[in-house]
C-alpha positions in Angstrom: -12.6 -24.7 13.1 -13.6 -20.7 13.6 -14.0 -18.5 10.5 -10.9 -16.9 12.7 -9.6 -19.9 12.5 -9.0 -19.7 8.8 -8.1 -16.5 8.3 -5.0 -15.2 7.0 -2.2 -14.3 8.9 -2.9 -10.4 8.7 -5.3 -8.1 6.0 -4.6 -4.8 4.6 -6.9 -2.5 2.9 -5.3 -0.7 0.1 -6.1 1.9 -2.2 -4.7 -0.1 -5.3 -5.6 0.4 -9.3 -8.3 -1.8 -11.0 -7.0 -4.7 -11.9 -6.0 -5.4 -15.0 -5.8 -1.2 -16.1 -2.9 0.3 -17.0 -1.6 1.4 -13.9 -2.3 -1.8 -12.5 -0.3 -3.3 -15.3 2.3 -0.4 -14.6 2.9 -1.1 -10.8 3.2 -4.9 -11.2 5.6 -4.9 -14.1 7.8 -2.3 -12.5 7.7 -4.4 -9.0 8.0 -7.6 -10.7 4.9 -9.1 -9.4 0.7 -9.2 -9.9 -0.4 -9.3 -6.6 -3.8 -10.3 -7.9 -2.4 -13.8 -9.3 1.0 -14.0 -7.3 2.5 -14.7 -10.9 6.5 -13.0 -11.2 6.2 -10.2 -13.8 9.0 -9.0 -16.0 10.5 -6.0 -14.7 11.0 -2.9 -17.3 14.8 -2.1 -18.1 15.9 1.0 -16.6 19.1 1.6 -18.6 22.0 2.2 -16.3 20.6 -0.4 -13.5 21.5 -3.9 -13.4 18.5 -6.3 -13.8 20.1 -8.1 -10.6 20.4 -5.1 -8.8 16.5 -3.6 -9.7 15.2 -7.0 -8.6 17.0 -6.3 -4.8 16.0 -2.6 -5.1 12.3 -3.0 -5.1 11.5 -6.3 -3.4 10.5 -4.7 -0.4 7.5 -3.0 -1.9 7.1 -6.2 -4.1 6.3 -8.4 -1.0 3.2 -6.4 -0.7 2.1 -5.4 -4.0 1.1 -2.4 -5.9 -1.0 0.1 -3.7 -1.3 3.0 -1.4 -1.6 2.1 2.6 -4.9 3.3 3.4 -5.5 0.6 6.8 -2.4 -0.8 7.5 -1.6 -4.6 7.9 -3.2 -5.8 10.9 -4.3 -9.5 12.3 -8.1 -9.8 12.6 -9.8 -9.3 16.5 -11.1 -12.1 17.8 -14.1 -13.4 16.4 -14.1 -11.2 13.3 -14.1 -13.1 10.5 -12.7 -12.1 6.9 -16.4 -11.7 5.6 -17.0 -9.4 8.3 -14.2 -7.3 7.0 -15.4 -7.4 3.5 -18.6 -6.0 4.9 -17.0 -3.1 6.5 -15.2 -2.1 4.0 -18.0 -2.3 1.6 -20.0 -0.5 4.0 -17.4 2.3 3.7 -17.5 2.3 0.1 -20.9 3.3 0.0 -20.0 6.8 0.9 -18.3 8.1 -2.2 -18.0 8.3 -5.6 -14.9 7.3 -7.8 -12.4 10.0 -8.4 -9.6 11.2 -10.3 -6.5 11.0 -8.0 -4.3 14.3 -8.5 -1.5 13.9 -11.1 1.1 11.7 -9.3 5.0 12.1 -9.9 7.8 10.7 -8.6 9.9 11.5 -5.4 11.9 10.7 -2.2 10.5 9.9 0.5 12.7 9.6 3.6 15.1 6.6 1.5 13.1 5.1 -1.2 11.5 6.1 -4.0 7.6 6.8 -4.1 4.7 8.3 -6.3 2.5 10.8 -4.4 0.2 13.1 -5.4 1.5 16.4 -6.9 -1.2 18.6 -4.9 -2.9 17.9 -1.8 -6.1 16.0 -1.8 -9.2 16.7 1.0 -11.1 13.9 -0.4 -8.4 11.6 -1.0 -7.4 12.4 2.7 -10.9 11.6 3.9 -11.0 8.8 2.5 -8.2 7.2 4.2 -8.8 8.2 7.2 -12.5 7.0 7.5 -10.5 4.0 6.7 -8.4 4.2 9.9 -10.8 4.8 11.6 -13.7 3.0 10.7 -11.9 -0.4 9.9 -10.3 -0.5 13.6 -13.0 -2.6 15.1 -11.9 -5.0 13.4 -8.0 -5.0 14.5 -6.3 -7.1 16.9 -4.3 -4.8 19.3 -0.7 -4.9 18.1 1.3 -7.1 20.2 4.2 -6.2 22.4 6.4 -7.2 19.5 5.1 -5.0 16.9 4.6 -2.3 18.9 8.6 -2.8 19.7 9.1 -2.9 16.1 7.1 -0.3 14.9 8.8 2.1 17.5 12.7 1.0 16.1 12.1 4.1 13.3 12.6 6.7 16.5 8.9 8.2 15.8 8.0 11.1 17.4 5.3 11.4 20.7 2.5 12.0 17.9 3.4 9.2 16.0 3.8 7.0 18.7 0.1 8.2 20.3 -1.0 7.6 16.8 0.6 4.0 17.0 -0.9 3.2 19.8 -4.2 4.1 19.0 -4.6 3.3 16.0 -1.8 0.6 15.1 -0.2 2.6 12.9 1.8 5.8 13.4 1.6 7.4 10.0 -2.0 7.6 9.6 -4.6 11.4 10.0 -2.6 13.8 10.5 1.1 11.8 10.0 -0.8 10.5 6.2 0.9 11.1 2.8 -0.4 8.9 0.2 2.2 7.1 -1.4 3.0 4.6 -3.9 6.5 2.7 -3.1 8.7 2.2 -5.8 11.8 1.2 -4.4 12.8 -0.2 -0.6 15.3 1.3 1.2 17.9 3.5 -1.6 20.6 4.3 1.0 24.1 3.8 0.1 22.6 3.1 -3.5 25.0 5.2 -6.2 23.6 8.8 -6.9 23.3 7.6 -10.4 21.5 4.5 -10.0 19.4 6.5 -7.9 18.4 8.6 -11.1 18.1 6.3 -13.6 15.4 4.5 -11.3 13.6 7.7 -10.8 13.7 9.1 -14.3 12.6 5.6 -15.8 9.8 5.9 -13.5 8.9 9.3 -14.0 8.9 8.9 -17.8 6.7 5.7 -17.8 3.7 7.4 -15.5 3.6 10.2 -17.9 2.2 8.0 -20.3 -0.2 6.8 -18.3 -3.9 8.1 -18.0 -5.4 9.9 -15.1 -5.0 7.5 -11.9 -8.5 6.5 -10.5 -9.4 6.3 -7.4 -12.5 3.5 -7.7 -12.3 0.7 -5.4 -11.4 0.0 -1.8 -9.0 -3.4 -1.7 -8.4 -6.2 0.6 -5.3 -7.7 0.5 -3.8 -10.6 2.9 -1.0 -11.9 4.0 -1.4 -15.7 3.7 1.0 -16.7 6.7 4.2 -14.4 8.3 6.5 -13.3 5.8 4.1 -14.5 2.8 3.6 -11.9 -0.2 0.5 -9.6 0.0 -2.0 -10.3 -2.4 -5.1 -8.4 -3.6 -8.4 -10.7 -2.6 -11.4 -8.4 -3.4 -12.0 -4.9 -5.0 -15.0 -3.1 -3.6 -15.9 -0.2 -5.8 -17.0 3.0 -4.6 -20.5 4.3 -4.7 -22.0 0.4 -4.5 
């Protein structure tokens, strides 16, 4: 059997919060899960939403863990091996030092609920997209039925070039560095809306500055498995 062979059904890399730090403990317990472990975690009570109903809310983003999309999902290209792809990224690593992120808050974007970065970030830009870029040797080309799917959220012709390029449309120029709190939030009650967002809001403020310190590689163990986080390369080794 090929190293191919064994490799998970798609890989990720992730900017995503050392393990076991506060933010890390932040974004699991308010998803419900550790992606590190796979273990359920128990969610925060947000008064005003039912525990039921915060469960549905944010199991989209809980599939694939607590992170920021740097490379997208993607299935490995043929004869790359998961090793490989821990080489490249640590060979990416090597060309910065750890940072603090900008002061993230909480907003909308398009219908969910996300942290981002309260004022833009050069380095934190460049870093992601020396991820796009220099991780797509080791990308399958997107199939004819992701390509279809990716193209069901009406992108525009950049996006779409971008998609095709680069299997991903909301990478370079089209990035935003987000942190998903919720899925999808439409038809959700105003209300519900704002109790998720202020409990959110209020939690990160406790929080210390958000480092940005390691590169990770998650997988997705077979279709429709949840993400988790495999390795965590730091910057500057």
């Amino acid at each position: 059997m090929t190293a191919t062979a064994r490799a998970a059904h798609r890989y990720a890399a992730y900017y995503a919060p050392a393990m076991g730090s506060a933010w890390w403990e932040f974004g699991s317990g308010w998803l419900g899960r550790c992606a590190a472990t796979g273990e359920p975690r128990t969610q925060p009570k947000i008064p005003g939403v039912p525990p039921e109903l915060q469960r549905a809310l944010t199991a989209a983003p809980r599939r694939y863990g607590w992170h920021a999309t740097l490379k997208a999902p993607f299935a490995l290209a043929p004869a790359v091996s998961a090793a490989t792809l821990r080489d490249g990224i640590g060979a990416l690593c090597h060309a910065w030092d750890a940072f603090d992120l900008p002061t993230l808050e909480v907003t909308m974007l398009d219908d969910f609920l996300a942290l981002v970065p309260s004022t833009p970030s050069v380095l934190l830009d460049t870093v992601a997209g020396a991820c796009v870029i220099g991780l797509h040797t080791f990308a399958a080309p997107l199939s004819a039925a992701d390509l279809a799917r990716r193209r069901a959220a009406e992108l525009s012709v950049e996006e779409d070039a971008l998609l095709v390029r680069w299997g991903y449309p909301f990478v370079l120029q089209k990035f935003r560095f987000h942190m998903s709190l919720t899925g999808s939030l439409r038809g959700v009650p105003p209300e519900v809306v704002a109790a998720l967002r202020n409990g959110a809001q209020q939690a990160v403020e406790k929080l210390p500055p958000c480092r940005f310190d390691a590169i990770s590689l998650f997988s997705e163990p077979a279709p429709g498995s949840d993400f988790l986080c495999k390795t965590q390369t730091a910057l500057g080794t």
